[in-house]
N, C-alpha and C positions, 0 to 999 in steps of 0.2 A: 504493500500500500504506500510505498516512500515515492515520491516523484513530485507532477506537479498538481498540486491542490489550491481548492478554494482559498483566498484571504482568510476567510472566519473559521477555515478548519487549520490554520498554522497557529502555534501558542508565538505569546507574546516576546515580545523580545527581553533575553534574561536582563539583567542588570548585572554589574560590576562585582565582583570579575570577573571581566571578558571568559563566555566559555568557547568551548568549538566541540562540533561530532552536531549529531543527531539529536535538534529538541532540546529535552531537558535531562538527557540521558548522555549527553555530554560531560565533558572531565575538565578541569579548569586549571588553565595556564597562570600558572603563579609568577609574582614580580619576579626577574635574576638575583641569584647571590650578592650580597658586596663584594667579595673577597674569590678568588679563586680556589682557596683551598674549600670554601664554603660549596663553592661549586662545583668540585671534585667528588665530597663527601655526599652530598647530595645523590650525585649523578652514580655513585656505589650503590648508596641503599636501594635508591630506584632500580637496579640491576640485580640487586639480590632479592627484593620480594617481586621482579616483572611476572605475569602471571604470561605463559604462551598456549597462542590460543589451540583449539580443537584442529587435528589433523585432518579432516572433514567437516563440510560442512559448518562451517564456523560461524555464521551470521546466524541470531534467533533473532525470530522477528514475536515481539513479544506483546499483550495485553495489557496496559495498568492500570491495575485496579484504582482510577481518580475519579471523581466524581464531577469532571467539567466536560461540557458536550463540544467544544473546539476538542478536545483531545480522543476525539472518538475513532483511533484508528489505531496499525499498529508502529509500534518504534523498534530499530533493531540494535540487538546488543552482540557483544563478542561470547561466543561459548570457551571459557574456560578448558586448558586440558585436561585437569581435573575434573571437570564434568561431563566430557564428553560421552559416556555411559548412559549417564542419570538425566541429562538434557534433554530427555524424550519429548515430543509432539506432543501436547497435551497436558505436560506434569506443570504444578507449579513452581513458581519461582520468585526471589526478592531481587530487586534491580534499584541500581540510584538513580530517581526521579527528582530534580530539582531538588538538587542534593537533601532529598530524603530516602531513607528505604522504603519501598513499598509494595505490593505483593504485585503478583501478575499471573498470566497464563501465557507460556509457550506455544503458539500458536503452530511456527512449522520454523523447519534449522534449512539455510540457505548457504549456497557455494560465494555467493557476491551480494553486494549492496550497493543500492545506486548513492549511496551516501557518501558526500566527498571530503570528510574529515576524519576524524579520529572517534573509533568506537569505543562506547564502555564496556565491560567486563561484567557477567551476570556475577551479583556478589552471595546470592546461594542457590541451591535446588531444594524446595521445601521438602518438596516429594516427587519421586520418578515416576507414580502412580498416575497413567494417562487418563486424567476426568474431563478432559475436553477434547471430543476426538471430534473429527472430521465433518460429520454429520450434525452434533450438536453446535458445534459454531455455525454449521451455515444456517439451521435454525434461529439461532440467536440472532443473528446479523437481519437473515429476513423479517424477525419479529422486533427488534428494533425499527427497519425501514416500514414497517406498518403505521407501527404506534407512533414513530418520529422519536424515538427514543436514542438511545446509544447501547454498544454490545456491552459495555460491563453492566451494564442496570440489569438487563436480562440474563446475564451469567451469574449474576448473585441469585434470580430466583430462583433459577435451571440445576447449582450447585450448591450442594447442601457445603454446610462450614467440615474443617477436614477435621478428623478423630486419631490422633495418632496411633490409639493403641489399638483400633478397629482395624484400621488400616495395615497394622503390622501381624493382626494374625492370620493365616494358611489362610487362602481361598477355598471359598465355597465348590463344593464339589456342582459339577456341573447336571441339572436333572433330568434322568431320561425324559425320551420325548412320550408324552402321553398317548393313550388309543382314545380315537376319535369317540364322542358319543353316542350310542346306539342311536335311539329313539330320541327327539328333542318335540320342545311345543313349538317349536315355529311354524312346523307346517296348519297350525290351526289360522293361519295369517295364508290369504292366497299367495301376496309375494314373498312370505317370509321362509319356504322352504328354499325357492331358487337363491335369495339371499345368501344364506346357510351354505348353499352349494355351491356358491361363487368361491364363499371366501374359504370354504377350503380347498379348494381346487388353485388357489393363489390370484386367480381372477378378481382386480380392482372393481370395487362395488359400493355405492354412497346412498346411503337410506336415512329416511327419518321414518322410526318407529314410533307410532300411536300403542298405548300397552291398552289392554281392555282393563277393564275395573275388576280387580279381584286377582289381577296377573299374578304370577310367582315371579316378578320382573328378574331380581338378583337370580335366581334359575335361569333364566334365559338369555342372559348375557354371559354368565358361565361358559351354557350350551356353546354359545359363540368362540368366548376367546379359547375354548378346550380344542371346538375344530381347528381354529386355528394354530394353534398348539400343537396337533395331533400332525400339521401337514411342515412342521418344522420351523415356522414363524411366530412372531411375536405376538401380543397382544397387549393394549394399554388403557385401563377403564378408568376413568375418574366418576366420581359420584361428589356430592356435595358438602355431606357432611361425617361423621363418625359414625353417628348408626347403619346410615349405608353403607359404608364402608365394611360394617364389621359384617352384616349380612350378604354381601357378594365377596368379600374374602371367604367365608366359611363356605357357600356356594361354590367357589372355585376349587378349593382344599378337597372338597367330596368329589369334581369331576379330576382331574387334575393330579391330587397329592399335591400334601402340605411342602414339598422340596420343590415345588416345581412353578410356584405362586410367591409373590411376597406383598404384604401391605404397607404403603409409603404411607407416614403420619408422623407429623411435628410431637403428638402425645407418645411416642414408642423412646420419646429420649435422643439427645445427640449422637450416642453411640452407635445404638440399635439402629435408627434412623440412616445414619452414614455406611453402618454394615449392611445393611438392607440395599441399599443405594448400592454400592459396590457390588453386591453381588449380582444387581442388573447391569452393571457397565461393563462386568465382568464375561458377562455372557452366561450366568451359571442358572439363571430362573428365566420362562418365556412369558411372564402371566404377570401384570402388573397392575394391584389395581389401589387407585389413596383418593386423595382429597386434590385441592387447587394444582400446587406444584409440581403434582403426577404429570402434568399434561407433558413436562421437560426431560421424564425418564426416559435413561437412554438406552431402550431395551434395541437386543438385539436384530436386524433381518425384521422390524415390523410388518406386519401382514393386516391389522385391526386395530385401529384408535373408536371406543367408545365416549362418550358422553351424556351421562344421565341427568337429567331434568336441566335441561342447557339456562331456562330460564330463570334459574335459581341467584339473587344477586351472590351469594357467597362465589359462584364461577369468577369473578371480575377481583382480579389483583390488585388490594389497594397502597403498593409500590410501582412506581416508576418501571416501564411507561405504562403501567394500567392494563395487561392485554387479558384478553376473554380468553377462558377454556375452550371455547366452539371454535373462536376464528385457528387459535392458534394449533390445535388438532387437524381442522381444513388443511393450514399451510403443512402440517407436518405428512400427511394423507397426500398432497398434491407428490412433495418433493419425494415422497419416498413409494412412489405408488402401491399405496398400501388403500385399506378400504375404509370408510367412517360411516360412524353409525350412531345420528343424534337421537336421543328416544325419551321419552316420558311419557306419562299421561295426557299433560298438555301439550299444547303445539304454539313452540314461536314466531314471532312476524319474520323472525331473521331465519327460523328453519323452513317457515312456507315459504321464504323468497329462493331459500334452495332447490326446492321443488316446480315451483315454476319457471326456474331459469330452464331447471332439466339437470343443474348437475346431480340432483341427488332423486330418488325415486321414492313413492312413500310404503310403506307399511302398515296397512290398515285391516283390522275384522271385518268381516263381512255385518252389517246390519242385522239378521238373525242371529249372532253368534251377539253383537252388543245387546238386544233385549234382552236375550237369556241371561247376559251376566249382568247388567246394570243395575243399580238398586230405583226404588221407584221415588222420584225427587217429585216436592209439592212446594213451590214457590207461597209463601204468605205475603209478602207488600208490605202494608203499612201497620196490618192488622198482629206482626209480631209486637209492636208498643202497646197494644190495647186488649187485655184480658177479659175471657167473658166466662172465665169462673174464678172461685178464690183459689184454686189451687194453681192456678193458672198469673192469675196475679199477681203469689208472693215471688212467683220465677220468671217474672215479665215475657211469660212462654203463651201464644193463643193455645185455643182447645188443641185444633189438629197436629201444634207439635207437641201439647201435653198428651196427647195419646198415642202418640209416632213412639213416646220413648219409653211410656209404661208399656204400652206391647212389646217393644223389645227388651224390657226386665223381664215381664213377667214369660217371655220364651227362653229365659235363662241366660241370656249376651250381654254385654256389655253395651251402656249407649256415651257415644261422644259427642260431649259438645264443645265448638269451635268459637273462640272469642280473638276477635281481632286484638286486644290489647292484655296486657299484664300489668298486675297490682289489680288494687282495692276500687279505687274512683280515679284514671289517671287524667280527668279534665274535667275542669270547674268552669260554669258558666253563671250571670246573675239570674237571680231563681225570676225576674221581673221583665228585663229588658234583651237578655241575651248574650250579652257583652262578655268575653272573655273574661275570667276571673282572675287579676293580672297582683305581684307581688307588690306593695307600695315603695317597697326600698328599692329591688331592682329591675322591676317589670317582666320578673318569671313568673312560668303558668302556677298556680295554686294547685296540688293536687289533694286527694284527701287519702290518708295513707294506712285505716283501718285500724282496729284493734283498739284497745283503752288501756288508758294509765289511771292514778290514783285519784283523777279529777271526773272521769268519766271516760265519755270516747274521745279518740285522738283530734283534734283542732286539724284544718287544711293548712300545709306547711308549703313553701316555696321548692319547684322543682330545683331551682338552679344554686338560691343561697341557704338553704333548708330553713330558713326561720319561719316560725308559726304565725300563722294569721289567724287569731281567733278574736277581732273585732272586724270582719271584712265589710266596709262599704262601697258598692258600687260606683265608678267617678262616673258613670253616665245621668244615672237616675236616682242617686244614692240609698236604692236599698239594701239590705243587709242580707238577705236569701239569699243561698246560691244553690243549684243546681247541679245532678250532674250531664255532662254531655257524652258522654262514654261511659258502659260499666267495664272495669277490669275482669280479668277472669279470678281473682282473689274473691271478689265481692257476688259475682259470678256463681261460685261455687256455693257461699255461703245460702245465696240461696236455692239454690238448686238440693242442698242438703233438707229445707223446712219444707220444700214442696215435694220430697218424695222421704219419708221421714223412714229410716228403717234400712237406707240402701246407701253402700259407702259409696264416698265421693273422694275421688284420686285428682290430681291437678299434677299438670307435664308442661312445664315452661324453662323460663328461661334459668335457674336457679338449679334445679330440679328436672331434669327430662327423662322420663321413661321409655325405655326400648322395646318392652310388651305389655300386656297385660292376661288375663289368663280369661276363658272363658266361664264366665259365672257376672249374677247381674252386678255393676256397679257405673256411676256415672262418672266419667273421666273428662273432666274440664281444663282442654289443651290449647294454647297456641295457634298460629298458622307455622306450621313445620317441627311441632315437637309433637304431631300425635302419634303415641304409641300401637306397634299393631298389635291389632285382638286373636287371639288365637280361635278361629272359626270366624273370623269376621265381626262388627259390628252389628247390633241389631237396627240399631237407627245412628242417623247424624244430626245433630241439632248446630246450622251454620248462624252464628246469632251475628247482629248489627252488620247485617253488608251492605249500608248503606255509609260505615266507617269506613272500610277497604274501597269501594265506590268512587266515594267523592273525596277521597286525595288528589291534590294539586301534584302530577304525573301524566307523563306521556302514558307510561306502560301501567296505568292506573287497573283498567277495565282485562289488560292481559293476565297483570300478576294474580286478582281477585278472582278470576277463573281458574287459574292455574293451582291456587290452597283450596280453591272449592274440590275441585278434581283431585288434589292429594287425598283429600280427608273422604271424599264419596267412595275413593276406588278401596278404602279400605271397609266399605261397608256389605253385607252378606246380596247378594243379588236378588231381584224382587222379586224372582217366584218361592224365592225360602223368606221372604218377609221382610229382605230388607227395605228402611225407608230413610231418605234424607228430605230436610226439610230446612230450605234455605229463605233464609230472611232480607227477600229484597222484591223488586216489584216484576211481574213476570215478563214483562214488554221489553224490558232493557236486553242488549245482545246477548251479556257474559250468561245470565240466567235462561236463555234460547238455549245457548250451546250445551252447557249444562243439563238441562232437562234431556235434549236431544242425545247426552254426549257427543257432539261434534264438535270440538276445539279445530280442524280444520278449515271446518265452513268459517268460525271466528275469526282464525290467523288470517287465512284471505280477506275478511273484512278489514280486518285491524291492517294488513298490507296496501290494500286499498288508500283506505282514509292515507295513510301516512305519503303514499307517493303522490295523492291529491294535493297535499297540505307541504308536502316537501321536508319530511323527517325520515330518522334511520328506522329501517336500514334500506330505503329506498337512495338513501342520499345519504354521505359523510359529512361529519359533523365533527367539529373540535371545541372545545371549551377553553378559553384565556380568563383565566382570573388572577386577580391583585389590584393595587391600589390605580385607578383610576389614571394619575401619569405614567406607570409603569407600562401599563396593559397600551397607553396609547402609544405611546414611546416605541414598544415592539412591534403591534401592528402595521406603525409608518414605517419600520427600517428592515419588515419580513418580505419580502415579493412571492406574494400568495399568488395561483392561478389566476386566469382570468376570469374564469368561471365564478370564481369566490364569492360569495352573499354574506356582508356583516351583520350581524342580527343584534341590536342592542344599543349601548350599553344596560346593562341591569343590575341595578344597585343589590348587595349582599349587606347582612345585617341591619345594625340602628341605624336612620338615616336623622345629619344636625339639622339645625332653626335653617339651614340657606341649601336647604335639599340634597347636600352630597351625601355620601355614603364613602367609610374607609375603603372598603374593598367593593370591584366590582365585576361584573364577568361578561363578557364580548363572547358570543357564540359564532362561528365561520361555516357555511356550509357547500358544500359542491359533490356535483353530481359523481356517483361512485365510480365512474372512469376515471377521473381525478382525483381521487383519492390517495394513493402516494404520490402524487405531484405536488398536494397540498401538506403529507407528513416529511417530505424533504422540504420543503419550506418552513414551515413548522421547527423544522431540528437545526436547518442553517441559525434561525433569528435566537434558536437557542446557544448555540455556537457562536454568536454575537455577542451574545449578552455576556458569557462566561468569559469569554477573550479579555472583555474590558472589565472584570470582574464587577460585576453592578451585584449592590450589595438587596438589592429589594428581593424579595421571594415571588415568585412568576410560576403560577401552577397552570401548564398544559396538556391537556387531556384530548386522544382522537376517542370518537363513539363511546362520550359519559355513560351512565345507566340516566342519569338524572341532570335531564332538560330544561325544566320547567320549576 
């Protein structure tokens, strides 16, 4: 990469004293002696510690690990003859950077360098152990030119931190290859058998799978990576969170063997975590399946990248440059042609845009095979706020869902109910006027946070600076009621406890999350994404306030709200064995159409629609510039964005003062997706700009945020 470059991609020019070589990896000509004899001694020591270089291959063209986007390329150093061994392609290594030491990656050893001064001397090899080979730098490099990012940002998420003593013990023995699975569910899917047979046959193949309600999903992605497994190639599945993970590791362990699978997670410890890692890089396991980071493991010969519930925000890296589990699986599936497979329940606007381009093919049940499994969903409206019994009242439940969930007690199951928020009361409004119920000291929301002390029950306390408010007067209308506008699932439960008296009540949130529950009656009051599965299914679902999840201020407002609708339904019993869900919103609006119908298909294409009407992602790319108002403008005049480019904004972030500004602000940029690395190498030059001159303002940019709006 040494030649000739950009202005903004050369570091700045050092200061005094004078260096020479390459950059900042350069060696520095000191004043002459006074004296000759000075200059003798001198010119000795230098000869007895000279270090001579590698008899091959002597130029490393090296990574450093710095955090400035001008320096986003490689530098090269002299390989040492003492290292010429351990200087391997890929290991790391410490180098003098701007006369600091600092770590690097060995990228590849060179016979010449177009460099016309004097090279430095790599001053260690941390480890000879190659964690950056061939394959995963060019990943990296492509997903930085995505995001507009730089390769070390993505090489820090791609590689885990190194473990000495992990690293020094025997390699993992390597595991046989597995026999392919007999019988799988896929062919209950008409395209899901040919699927199947593509990708173990080694044939490139790109599907989004619809799961039916009730699926044994982790089984069926097993089924997958084992074919694939079976035929000598890879496999790489990420899922979203822990529980998933721990259910499709165990899934793969039963087709597979536990030698032949391993589970990437931050929770297994640095050690474990790093040995795990190695033994994928290593070539010893073909089955790989974890959380966000997975997407970077560098298993060997890939034949299948999976990604489960793509729409999940946990998918979205929140480091530098920000990339998605989906895209960055695409790119790895393109480059190594291997096959991908986006699947959940739901269906994204960015996975229907794969399908109607044609790169990807869907995977759907047949309509007969979803009535049999679906559970029978009954929209209420408006009529979930309004009780027309007491029992019914004290659980602010109408009749039809107060009897949706005693039937399914009294058939023995388990019934879950879904609350959009956690805690007791997490938003206070005036009991009068409406008005937010705001802190007087620092204008945080008031929440009420349950339970009683030695004065009664607990006073609503300040989310932000915890202090109680227990004289609140309204500054609209000044009265003293307040209301709540949200119940938590805390408060939630409690009464769900007085309206069905006699029947435990479990709660799975954020604090506390449950992985199963058992079959027998009890009423389990979860989250969106911590409900527990019931062993035989749910008897009913009780989806309460969807008109919270609804009407958030969101692009993907109406996508995500289908999307926990459809987690929490697909775990309910199908409706000829009694199952019933019962969601609390009004029947006319889309997400509750698709819902009823299960067709999150039919949705996505809506939701695809609108957006390429309206000119949002993922019909069009989009970047976010946020910071202080001069900063944001300052970059924008000095970036030479496409021409295509559409500036959207300015839009003030946080408190705004008496003369309408706002500290921080965010400029959105948007251009049509043909442009879209035209617009992240712009994007990464003005970043390169910035660093050069080092400007000390903080400047966060983001390609395809989650959050638009």
């Amino acid at each position: 990469m040494n030649g000739a470059t950009p202005l903004w991609d050369l570091p700045e020019p050092p200061p005094a004293p004078r260096k020479t070589g390459t950059g900042a990896a350069a060696t520095v000509n000191r004043a002459a002696p006074k004296s000759k004899a000075a200059a003798a001694k001198a010119a000795a020591a230098e000869r007895r510690g000279a270090q001579k270089p590698a008899p091959s291959e002597p130029v490393a063209r090296v990574v450093v690990d710095v955090p400035l986007a001008h320096l986003d390329r490689t530098f090269d150093y002299q390989v040492p003859e003492k290292f010429h061994e351990t200087a391997v392609p890929g290991c790391r290594v410490r180098v003098r950077f701007a006369g600091q030491l600092v770590d690097g990656f060995l990228l590849e050893r060179a016979d010449t360098t177009e460099h016309q001064g004097k090279l430095s001397f790599l001053e260690r090899v941390t480890s000879s152990e190659p964690v950056l080979g061939p394959e995963l730098a060019a990943l990296g490099r492509a997903v930085a030119q995505r995001y507009g990012g730089t390769l070390i940002d993505v090489l820090r998420l791609a590689i885990p931190p190194r473990h000495a003593k992990a690293e020094g013990e025997p390699p993992r023995e390597p595991a046989p290859v597995p026999e392919a699975p007999g019988q799988t569910g896929w062919p209950r899917y008409p395209a899901g058998g040919s699927f199947i047979e593509a990708v173990g046959s080694g044939r490139r193949a790109h599907a989004v799978w619809q799961a039916l309600p009730g699926e044994d999903w982790p089984r069926r992605l097993a089924e997958a990576a084992a074919t694939v497994a079976a035929a000598g190639r890879g496999a790489v599945l990420v899922v979203p969170d822990q529980r998933d993970l721990k259910r499709v590791h165990q899934a793969c362990v039963e087709l597979v063997g536990d030698e032949a699978v391993v589970a990437l997670t931050a929770e297994s410890g640095p050690a474990e975590r790093y040995r795990r890692w190695l033994a994928v890089s290593r070539g010893a396991v073909k089955v790989v399946v974890g959380t966000r980071a997975t997407m970077f493991a560098p298993v060997d010969n890939p034949g299948l990248f999976v990604v489960w519930d793509d729409g999940d925000d946990l998918h979205a890296d929140p480091h530098m440059p920000y990339p998605q589990v989906r895209d960055v699986l695409m790119v790895r599936a393109h480059a190594s042609n291997a096959s991908l497979l986006v699947a959940g329940f739901n269906r994204t606007a960015e996975a229907q845009l794969l399908v109607e381009t044609g790169w990807a093919h869907p995977i759907v049940a047949s309509r007969e095979d979803l009535r049999a499994r679906s559970p029978r969903i009954t929209p209420v409206g408006e009529d979930f706020d309004v009780a027309r019994d007491e029992a019914a009242k004290a659980a602010r439940l109408p009749s039809v869902a107060f009897e949706a969930a005693r039937q399914g007690l009294a058939a023995g199951a388990p019934v879950l109910v879904q609350v959009p928020r956690r805690g007791y009361v997490p938003a206070l409004a005036c009991g009068q006027c409406r008005t937010p119920a705001r802190c007087r000291r620092c204008a945080g929301p008031l929440v009420l946070p349950g339970g009683r002390d030695q004065d009664g029950p607990r006073a609503p306390h300040c989310r932000w600076c915890g202090v109680p408010e227990a004289g609140f007067r309204c500054p609209a209308c000044g009265s003293a009621r307040l209301r709540a506008v949200v119940i938590g699932a805390k408060r939630t439960a409690e009464e769900m406890g007085r309206a069905f008296p006699g029947i435990a009540v479990r709660t799975s949130g954020a604090t506390e999350v449950l992985a199963e529950v058992p079959a027998r009656p009890a009423l389990v009051v979860a989250t969106p994404g911590a409900e527990p599965v019931a062993e035989g299914g749910y008897g009913a679902a009780l989806l309460l306030d969807g008109w919270a999840l609804l009407g958030r201020q969101d692009l993907r407002a109406a996508e995500e709200t289908l999307r926990r609708w459809m987690a929490a339904a697909a775990l309910v019993r199908p409706g000829p064995e009694g199952g019933r869900v019962i969601v609390g919103a009004e029947a006319a609006l889309k997400p509750v159409q698709a819902l009823m119908r299960w067709d999150p298909a039919w949705h996505a294409s809506v939701e695809l629609g609108e957006r390429r009407e309206l000119g949002f992602p993922p019909a069009v790319r989009m970047a976010s510039v946020e910071g202080t108002p001069e900063t944001v403008a300052s970059y924008l005049d000095e970036t030479r964005l496409p021409n295509t480019a559409e500036l959207l904004g300015p839009v003030p972030l946080g408190e705004i003062d008496d003369e309408g500004r706002s500290e921080r602000e965010r400029m959105l940029i948007r251009v049509p997706r043909e442009d879209g690395r035209a617009l992240a190498a712009a994007l990464a030059s003005g970043q390169a700009v910035r660093s050069a001159r080092k400007e000390a303002e903080a400047l966060r940019v983001q390609l395809d945020p989650l959050e638009l709006i």
